[in-house]
BAMAR-248767 format. One line per field, with one value per atom (N, C-alpha, C): atom name; x, y, z; residue number from 0; residue in one letter. Coordinates in pm, 1 decimal. Example, Ala and Ser with C-alpha at 12.3 -4.5 7.8 and 13.67 -1.06 7.14 Angstrom:
<nodes>
atom	(N/CA/C/N/CA/C);
X	(1319.0/1230.0/1320.0/1285.0/1367.0/1290.0);
Y	(-569.0/-450.0/-330.0/-225.0/-106.0/3.0);
Z	(780.0/780.0/780.0/708.0/714.0/787.0);
nr	(0/0/0/1/1/1);
rest	(A/A/A/S/S/S);
</nodes>
This chain:
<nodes>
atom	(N/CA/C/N/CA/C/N/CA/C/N/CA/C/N/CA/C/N/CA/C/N/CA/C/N/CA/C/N/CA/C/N/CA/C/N/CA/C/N/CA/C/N/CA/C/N/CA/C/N/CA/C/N/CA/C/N/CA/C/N/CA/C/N/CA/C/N/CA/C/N/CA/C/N/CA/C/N/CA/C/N/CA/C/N/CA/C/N/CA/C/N/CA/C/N/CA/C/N/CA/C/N/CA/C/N/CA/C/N/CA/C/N/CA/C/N/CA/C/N/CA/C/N/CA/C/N/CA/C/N/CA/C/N/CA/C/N/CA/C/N/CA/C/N/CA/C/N/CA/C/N/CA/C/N/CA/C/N/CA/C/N/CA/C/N/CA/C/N/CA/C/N/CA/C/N/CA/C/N/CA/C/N/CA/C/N/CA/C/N/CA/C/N/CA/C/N/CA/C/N/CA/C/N/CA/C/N/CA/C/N/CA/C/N/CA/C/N/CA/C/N/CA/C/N/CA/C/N/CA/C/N/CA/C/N/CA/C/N/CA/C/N/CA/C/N/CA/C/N/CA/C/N/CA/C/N/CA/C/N/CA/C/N/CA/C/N/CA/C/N/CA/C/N/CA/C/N/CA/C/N/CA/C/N/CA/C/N/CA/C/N/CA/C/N/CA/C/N/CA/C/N/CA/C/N/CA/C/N/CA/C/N/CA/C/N/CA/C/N/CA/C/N/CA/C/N/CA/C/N/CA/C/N/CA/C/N/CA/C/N/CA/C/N/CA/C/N/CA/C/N/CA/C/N/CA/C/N/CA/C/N/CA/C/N/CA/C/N/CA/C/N/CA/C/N/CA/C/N/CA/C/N/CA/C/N/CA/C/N/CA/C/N/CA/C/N/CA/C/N/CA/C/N/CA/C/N/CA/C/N/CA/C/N/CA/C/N/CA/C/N/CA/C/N/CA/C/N/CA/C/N/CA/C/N/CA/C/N/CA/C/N/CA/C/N/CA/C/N/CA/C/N/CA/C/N/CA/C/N/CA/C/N/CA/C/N/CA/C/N/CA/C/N/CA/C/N/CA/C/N/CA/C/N/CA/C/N/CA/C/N/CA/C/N/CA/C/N/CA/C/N/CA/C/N/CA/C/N/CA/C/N/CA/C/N/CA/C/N/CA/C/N/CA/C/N/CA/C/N/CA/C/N/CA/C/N/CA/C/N/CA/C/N/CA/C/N/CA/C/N/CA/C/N/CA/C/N/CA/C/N/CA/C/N/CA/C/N/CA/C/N/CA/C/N/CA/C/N/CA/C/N/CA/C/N/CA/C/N/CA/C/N/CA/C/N/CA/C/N/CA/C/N/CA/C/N/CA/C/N/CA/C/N/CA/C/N/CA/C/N/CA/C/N/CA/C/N/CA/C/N/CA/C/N/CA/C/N/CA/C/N/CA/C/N/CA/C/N/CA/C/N/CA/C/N/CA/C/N/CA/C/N/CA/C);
X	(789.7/699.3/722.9/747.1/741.7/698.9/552.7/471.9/469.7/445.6/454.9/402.2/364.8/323.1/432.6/375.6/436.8/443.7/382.7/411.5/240.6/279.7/126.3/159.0/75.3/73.5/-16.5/65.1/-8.7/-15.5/-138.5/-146.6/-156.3/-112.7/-139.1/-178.0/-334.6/-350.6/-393.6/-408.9/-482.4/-584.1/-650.0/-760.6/-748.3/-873.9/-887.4/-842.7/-816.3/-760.1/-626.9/-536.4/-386.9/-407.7/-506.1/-470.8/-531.5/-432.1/-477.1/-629.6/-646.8/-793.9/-835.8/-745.9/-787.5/-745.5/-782.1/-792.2/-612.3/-523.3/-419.2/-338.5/-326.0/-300.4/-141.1/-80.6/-12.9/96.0/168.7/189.2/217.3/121.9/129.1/95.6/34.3/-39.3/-101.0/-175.3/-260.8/-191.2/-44.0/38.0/79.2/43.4/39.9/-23.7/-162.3/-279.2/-268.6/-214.7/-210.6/-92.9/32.8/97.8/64.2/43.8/-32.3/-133.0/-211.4/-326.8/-282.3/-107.8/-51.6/-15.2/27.1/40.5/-101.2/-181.2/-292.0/-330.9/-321.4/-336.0/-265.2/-154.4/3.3/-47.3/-119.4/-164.2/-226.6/-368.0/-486.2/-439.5/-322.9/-330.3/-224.1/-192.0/-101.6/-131.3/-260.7/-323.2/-229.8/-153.6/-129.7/-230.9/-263.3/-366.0/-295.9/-445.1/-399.6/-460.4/-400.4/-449.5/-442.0/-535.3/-527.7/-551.8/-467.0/-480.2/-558.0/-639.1/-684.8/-675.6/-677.0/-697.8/-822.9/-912.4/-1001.1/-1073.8/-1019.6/-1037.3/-1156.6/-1208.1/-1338.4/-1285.8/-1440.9/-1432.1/-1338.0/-1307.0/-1246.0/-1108.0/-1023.3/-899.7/-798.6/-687.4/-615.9/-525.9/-488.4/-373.2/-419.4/-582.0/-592.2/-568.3/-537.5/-496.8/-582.5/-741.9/-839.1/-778.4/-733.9/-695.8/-533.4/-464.3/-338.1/-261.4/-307.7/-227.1/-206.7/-64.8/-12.5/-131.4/-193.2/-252.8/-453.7/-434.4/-576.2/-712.1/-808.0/-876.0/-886.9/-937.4/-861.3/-910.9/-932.5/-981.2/-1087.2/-1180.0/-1301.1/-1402.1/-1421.4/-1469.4/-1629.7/-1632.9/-1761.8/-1779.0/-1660.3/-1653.5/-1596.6/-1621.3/-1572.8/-1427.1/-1322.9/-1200.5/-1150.5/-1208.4/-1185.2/-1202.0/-1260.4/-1292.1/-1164.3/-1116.9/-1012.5/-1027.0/-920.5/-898.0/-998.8/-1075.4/-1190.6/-1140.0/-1054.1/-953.0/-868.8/-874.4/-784.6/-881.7/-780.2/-910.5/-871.5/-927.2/-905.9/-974.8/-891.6/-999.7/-1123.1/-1200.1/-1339.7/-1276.1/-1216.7/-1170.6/-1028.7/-990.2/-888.4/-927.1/-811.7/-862.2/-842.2/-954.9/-933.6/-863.8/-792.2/-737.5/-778.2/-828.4/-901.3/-783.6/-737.5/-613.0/-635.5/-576.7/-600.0/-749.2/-830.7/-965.5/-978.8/-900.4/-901.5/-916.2/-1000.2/-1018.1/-871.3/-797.1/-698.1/-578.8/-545.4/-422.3/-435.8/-312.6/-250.6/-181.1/-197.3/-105.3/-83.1/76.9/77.1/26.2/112.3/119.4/24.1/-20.0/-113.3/-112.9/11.3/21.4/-13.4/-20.2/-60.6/-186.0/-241.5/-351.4/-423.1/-339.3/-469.5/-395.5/-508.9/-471.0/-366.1/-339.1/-286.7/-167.5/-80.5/21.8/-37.4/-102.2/-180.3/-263.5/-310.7/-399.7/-283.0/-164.0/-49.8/-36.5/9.4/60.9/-17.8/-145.7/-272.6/-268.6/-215.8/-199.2/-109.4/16.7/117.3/253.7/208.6/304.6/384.0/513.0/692.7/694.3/704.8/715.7/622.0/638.9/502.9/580.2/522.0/506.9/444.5/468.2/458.4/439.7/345.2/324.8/241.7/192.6/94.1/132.5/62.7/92.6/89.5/156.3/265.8/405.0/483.0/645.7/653.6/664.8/744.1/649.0/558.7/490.3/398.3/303.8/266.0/319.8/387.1/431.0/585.4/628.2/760.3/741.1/583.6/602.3/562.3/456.4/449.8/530.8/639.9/756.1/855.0/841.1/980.1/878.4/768.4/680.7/688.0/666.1/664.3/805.5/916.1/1044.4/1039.6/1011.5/1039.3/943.7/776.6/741.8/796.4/902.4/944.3/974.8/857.9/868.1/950.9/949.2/1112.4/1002.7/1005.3/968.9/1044.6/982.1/1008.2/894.0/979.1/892.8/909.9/790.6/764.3/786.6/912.1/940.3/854.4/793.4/733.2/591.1/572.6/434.7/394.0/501.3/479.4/511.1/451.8/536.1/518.2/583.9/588.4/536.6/525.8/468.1/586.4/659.0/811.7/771.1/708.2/685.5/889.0/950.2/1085.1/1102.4/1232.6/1235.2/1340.0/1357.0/1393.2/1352.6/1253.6/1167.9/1184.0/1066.2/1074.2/1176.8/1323.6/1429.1/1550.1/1490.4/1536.2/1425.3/1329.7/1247.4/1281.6/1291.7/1335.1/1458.8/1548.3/1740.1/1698.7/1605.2/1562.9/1516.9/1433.8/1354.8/1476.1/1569.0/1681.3/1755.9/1843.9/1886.4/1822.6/1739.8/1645.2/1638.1/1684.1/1651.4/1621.2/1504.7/1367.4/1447.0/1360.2/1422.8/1344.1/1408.2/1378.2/1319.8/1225.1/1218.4/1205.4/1133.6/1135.8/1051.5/899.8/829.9/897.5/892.0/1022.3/876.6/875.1/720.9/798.6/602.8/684.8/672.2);
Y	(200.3/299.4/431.7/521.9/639.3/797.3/762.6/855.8/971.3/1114.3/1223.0/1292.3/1426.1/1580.2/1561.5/1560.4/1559.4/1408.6/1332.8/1187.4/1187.8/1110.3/968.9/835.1/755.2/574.2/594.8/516.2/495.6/314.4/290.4/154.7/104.9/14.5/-18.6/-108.8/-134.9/-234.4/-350.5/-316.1/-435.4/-516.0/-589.7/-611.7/-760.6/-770.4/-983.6/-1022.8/-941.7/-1031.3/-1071.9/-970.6/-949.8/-1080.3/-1142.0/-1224.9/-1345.9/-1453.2/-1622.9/-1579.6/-1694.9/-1747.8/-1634.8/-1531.8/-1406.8/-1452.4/-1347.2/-1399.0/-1395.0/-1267.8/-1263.8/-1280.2/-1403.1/-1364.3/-1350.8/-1263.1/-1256.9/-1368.4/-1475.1/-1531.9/-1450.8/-1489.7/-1449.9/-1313.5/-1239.6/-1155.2/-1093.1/-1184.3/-1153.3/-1109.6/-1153.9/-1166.1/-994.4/-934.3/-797.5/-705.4/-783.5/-690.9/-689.3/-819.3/-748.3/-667.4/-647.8/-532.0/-375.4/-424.3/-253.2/-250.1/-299.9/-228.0/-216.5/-239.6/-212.3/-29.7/-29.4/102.6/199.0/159.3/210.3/284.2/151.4/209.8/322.1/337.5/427.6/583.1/553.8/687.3/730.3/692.8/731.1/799.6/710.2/755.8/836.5/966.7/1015.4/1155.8/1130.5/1192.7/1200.8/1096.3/1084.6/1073.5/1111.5/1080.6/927.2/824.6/760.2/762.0/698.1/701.4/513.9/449.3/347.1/351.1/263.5/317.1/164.5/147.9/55.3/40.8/-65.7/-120.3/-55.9/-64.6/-13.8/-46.8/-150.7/-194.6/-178.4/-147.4/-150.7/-303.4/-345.5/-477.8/-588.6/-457.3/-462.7/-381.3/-366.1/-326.0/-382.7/-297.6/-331.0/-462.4/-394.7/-507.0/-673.4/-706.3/-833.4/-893.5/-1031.9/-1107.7/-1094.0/-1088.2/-1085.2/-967.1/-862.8/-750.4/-733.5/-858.3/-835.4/-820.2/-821.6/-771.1/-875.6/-896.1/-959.2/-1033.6/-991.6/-1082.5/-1095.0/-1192.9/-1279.6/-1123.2/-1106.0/-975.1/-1011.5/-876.2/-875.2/-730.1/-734.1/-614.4/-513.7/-589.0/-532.8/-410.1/-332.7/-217.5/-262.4/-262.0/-332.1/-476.8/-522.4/-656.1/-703.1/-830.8/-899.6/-897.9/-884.6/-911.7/-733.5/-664.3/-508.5/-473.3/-563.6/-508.2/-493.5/-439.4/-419.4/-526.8/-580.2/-744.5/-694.6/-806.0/-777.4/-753.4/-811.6/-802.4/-653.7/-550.7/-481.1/-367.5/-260.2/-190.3/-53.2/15.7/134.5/205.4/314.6/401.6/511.5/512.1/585.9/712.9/752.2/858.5/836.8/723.7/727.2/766.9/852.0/892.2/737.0/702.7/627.9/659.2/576.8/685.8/513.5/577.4/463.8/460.9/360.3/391.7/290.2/300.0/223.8/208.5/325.0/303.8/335.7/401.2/385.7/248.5/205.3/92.2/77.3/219.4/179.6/235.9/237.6/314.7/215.0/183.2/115.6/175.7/157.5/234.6/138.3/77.4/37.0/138.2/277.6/378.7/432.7/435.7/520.2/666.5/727.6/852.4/871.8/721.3/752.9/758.1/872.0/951.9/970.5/969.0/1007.2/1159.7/1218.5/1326.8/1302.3/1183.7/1175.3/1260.6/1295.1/1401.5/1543.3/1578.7/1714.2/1672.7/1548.5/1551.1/1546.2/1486.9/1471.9/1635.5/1715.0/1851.4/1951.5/1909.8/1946.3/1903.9/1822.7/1716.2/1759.1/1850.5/1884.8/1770.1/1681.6/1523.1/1568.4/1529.7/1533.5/1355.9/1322.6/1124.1/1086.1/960.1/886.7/733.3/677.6/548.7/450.7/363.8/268.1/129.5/101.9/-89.9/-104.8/-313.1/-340.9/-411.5/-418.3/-557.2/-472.8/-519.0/-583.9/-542.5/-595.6/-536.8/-487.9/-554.0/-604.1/-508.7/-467.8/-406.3/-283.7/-290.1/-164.6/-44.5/-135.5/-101.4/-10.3/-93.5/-15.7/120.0/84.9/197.7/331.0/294.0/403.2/467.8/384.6/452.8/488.1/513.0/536.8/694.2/677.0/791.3/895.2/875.0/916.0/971.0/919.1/954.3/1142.6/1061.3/1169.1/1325.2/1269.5/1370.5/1442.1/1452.8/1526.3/1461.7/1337.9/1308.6/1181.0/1224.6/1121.6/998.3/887.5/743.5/700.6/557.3/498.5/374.0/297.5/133.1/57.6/-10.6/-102.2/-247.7/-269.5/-396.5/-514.0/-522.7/-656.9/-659.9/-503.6/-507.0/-488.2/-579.8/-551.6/-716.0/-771.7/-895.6/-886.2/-983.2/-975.2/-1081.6/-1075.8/-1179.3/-1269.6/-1207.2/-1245.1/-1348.8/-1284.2/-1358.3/-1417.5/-1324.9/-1381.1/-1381.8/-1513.1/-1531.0/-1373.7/-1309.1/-1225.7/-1112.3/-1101.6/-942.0/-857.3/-963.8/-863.4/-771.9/-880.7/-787.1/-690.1/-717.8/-621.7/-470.6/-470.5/-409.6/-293.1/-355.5/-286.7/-236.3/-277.2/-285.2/-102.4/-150.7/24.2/160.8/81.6/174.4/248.0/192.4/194.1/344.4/295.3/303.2/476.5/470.5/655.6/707.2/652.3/729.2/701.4/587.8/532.9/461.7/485.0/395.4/260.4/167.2/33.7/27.1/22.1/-4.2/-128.5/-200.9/-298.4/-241.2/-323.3/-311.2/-294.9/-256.0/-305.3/-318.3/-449.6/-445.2/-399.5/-289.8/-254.6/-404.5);
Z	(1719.2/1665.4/1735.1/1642.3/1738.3/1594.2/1606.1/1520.3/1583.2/1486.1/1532.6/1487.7/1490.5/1374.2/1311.3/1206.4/1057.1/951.2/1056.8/1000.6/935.6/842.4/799.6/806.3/821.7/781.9/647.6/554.8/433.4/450.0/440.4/414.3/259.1/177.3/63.7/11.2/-30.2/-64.6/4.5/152.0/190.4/129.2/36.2/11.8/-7.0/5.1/-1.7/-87.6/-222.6/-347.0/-319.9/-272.5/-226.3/-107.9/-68.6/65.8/32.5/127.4/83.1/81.7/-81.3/-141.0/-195.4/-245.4/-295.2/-447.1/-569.0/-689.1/-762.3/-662.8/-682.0/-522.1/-464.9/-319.2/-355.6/-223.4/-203.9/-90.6/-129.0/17.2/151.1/234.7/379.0/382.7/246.1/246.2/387.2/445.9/573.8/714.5/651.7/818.5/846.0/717.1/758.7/846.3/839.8/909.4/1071.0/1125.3/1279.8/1319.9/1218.7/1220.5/1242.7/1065.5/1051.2/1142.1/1231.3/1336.5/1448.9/1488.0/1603.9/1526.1/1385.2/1371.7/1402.1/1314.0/1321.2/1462.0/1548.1/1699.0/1767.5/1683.4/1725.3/1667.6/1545.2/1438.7/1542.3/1584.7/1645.0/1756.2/1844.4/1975.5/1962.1/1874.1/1854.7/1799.0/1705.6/1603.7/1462.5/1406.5/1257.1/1172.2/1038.9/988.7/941.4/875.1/803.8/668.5/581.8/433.6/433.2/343.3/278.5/100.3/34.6/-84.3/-142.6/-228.0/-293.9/-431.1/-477.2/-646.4/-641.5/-764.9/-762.7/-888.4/-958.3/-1106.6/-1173.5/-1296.4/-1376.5/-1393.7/-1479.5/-1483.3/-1613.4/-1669.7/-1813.4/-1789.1/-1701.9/-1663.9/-1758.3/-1808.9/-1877.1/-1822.9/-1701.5/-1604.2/-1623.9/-1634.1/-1685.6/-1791.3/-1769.1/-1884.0/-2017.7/-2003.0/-2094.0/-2222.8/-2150.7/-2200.0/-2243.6/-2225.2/-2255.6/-2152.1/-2005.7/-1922.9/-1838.7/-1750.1/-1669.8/-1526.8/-1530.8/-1407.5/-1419.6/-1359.9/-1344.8/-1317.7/-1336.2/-1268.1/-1127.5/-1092.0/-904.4/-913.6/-736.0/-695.8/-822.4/-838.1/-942.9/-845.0/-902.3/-791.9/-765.4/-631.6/-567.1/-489.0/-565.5/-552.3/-374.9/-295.4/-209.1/-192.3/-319.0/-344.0/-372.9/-373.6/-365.9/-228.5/-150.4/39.0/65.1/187.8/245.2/360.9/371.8/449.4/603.1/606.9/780.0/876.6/886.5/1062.7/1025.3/931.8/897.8/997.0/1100.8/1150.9/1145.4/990.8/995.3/1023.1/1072.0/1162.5/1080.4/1083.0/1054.5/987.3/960.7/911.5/833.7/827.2/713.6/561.9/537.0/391.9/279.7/227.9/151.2/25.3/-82.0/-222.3/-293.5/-414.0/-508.9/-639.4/-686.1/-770.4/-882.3/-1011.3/-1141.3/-1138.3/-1201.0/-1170.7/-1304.9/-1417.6/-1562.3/-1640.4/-1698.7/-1741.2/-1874.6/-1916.9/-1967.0/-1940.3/-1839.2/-1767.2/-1618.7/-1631.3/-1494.9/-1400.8/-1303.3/-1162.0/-1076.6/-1068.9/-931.0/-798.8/-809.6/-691.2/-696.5/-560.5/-436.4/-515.6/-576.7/-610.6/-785.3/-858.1/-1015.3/-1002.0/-1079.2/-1153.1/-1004.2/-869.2/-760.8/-738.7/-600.1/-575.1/-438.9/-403.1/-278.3/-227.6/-332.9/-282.3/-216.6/-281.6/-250.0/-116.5/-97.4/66.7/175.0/161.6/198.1/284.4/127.7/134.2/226.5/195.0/288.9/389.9/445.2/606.8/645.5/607.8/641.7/658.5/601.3/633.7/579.5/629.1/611.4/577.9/696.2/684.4/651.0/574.9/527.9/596.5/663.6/644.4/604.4/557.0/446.5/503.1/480.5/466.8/398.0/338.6/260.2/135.5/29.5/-27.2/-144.8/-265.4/-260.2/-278.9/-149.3/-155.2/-280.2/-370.3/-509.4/-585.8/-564.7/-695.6/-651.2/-565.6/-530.1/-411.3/-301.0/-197.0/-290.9/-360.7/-420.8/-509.9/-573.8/-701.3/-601.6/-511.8/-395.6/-307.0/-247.6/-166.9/-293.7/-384.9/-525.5/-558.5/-576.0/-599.0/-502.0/-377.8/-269.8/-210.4/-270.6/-219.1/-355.2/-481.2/-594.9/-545.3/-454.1/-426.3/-349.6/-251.6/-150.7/-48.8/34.5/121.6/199.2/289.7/389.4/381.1/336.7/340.2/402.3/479.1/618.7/570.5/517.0/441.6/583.8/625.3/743.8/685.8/698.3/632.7/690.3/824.9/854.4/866.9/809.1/751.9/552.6/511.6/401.2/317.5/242.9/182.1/23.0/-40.4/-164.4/-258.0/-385.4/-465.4/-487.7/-529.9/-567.6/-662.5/-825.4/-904.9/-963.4/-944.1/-1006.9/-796.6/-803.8/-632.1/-602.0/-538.5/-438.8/-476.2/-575.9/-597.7/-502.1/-412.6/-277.5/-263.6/-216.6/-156.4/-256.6/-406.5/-487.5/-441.6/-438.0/-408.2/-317.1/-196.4/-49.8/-107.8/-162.8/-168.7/-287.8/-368.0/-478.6/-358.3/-299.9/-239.7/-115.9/-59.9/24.8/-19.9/-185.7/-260.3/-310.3/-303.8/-349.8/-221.5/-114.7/1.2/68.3/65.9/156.3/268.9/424.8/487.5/537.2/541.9/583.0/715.2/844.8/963.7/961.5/1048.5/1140.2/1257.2/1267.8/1408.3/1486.7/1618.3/1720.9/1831.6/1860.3/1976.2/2110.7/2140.7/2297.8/2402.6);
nr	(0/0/0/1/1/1/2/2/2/3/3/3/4/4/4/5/5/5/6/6/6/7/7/7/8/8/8/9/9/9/10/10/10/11/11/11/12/12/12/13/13/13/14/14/14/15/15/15/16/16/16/17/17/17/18/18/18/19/19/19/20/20/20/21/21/21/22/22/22/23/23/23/24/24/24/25/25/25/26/26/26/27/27/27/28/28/28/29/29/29/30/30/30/31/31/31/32/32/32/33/33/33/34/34/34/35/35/35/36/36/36/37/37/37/38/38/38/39/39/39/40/40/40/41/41/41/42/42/42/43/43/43/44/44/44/45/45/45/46/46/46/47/47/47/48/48/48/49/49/49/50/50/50/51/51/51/52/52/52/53/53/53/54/54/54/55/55/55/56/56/56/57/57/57/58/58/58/59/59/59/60/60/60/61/61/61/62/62/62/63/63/63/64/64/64/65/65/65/66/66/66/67/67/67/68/68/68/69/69/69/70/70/70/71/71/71/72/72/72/73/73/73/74/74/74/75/75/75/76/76/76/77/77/77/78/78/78/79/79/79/80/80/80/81/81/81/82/82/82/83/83/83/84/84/84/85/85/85/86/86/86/87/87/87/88/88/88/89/89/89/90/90/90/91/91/91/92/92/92/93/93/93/94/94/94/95/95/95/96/96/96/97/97/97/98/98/98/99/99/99/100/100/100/101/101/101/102/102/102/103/103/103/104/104/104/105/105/105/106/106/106/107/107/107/108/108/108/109/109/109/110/110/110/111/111/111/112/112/112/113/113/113/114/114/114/115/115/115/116/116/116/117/117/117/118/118/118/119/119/119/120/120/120/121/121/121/122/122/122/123/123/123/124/124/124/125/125/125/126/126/126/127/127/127/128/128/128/129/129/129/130/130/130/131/131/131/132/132/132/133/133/133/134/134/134/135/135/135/136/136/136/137/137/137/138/138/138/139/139/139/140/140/140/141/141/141/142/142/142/143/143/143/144/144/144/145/145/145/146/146/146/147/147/147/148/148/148/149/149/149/150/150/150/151/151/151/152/152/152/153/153/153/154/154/154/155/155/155/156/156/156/157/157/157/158/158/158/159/159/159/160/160/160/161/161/161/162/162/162/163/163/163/164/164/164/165/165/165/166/166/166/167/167/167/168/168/168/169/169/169/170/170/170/171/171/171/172/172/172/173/173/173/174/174/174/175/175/175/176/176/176/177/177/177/178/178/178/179/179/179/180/180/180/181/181/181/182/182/182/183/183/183/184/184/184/185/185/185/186/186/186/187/187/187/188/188/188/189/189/189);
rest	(X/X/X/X/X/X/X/X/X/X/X/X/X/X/X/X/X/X/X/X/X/X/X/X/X/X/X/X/X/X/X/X/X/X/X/X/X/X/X/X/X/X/X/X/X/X/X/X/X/X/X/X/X/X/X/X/X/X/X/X/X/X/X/X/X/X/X/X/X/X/X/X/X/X/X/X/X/X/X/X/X/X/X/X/X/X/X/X/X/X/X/X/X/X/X/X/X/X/X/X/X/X/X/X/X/X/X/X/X/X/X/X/X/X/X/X/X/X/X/X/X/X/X/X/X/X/X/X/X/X/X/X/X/X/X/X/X/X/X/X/X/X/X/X/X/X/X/X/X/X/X/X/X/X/X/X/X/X/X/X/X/X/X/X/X/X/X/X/X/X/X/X/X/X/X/X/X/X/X/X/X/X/X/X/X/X/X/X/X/X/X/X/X/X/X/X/X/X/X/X/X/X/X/X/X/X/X/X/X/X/X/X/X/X/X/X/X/X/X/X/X/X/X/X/X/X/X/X/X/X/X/X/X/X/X/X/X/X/X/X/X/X/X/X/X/X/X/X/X/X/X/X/X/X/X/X/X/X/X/X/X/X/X/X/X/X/X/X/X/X/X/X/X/X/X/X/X/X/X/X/X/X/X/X/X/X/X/X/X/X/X/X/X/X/X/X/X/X/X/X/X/X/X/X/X/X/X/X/X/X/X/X/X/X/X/X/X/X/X/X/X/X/X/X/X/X/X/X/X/X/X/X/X/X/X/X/X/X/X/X/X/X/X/X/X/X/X/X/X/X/X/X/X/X/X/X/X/X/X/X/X/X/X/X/X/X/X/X/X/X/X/X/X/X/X/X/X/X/X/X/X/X/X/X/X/X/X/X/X/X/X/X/X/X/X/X/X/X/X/X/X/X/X/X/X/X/X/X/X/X/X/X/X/X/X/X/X/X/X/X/X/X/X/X/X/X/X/X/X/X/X/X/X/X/X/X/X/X/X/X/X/X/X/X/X/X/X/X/X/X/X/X/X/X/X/X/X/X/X/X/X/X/X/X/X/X/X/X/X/X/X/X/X/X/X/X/X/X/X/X/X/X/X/X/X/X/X/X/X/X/X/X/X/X/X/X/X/X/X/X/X/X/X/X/X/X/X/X/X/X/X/X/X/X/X/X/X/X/X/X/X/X/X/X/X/X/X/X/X/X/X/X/X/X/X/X/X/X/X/X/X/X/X/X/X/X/X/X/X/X/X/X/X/X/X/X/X/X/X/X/X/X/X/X/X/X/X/X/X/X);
</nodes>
């Protein structure tokens, strides 16, 4: 870890649905969170801001099956499965960003229909770093978004996992995000 002026941590998606016994878990979903709060700790004691981005679903969201769409409902706004995982410890001042909150417009990315580029631009962030669920689907459409906005992405590969509804999503995922620019880390514990 080595955060700085000019950096953010974007977290994505932590929430109980994304984690075992959640309505869409992610496998090993959870093994993210004592990662990202070694970053977290790195932001704070550094002064990076952080951002967390959330689902944010009406209860009638297109993305559900009811509606035609690919997955079970999940992350319903208000709901237990919309919390952001308990052991997750963001700090009192992370900017939260609420995302796919159109009951007919879908967003994997942190950056569709939010204002998050502009709080970014306002934060003065150059680097964004990246972890959170899911590799394969939100974590990607956000670092692919995030590369097109301007900024140097830096994906925390062992804070991030995947659904890998087809098997190696995930690492097609990382191999795109590579591929536009983005770079791959790896925790490195002190």
């Amino acid at each position: 870890m080595a955060l700085k002026t000019g950096d953010a941590l974007l977290i994505v998606d932590v929430q109980n649905d994304f984690c075992p016994g959640g309505a869409l878990a992610v496998p090993e979903g959870d093994a993210v969170v004592p990662i990202l709060n070694r970053w977290i700790a790195e932001a704070e004691d550094t002064g990076v801001p952080v951002f967390a981005s959330r689902d944010w679903h009406p209860p009638n969201h297109i993305s559900f099956k009811e509606r035609g769409g690919p997955w079970p409902p999940h992350c319903v706004q208000g709901t237990e499965g919309a919390a952001f995982h308990q052991d997750l410890k963001l700090p009192r001042d992370a900017q939260i960003i609420s995302k796919a909150t159109d009951p007919n417009a879908d967003s994997y990315s942190a950056f569709g229909g939010t204002n998050l580029a502009d709080r970014l631009r306002r934060a003065h962030v150059k680097h964004l770093w990246i972890g959170g669920l899911a590799q394969d689907y939100c974590v990607r459409a956000t670092a692919l978004d995030a590369i097109r906005e301007g900024f140097a992405v830096h994906v925390i590969t062992d804070a991030t996992r995947a659904v890998n509804v087809k098997p190696g999503h995930g690492d097609r995922a990382l191999e795109e995000i590579r591929h536009a620019g983005g770079v791959l880390e790896e925790t490195v514990q002190r």
